[in-house]
C-alpha positions in Angstrom: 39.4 45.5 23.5 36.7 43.6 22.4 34.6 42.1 24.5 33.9 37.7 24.4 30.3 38.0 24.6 29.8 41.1 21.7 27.4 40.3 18.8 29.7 42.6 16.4 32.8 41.0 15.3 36.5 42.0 15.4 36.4 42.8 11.4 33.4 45.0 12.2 34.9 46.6 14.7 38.1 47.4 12.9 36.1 48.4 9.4 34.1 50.7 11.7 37.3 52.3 13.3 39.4 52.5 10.0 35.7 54.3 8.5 35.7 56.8 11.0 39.5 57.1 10.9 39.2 57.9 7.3 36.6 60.2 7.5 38.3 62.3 10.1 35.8 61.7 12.4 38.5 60.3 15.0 42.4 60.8 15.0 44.8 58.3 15.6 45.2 59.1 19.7 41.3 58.1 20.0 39.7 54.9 20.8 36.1 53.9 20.1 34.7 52.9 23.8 31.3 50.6 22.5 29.9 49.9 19.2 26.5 48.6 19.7 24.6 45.9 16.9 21.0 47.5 16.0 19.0 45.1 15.1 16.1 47.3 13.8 16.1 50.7 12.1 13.4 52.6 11.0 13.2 52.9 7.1 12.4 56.3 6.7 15.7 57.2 9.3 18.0 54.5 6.7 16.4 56.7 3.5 17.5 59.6 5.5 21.3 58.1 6.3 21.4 56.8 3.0 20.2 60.6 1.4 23.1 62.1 3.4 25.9 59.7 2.5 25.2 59.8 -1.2 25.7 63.6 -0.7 29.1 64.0 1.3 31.5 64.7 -0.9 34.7 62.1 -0.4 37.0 63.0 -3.0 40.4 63.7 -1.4 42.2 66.8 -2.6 45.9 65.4 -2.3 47.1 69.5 -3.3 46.1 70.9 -0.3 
């Protein structure tokens, strides 16, 4: 449930949820409680984010 008054729309919401779903990060049984919108974020913790995505590996090995 979303709530009326939330800066973060439903799309967010749901391209947040089917992220995190994808990733393995939740399963299908578990809900997200809040997502909050940050409005600032420090640049040298987004070089950092950004650092660590670009080395996850996201290829999916269908054989296993």
């Amino acid at each position: 449930m979303i709530k009326k008054d939330s800066s973060v729309s439903p799309s967010v919401v749901a391209a947040i949820t089917a992220s995190l779903l994808a990733g393995g990060y939740i399963s299908r049984d578990e809900r997200i409680s809040s997502i909050c919108h940050n409005k600032t974020m420090n640049l040298w913790k987004r070089s950092g984010v950004i650092d660590q995505m670009q080395k996850q590996d996201l290829m999916i090995n269908i054989e296993s």
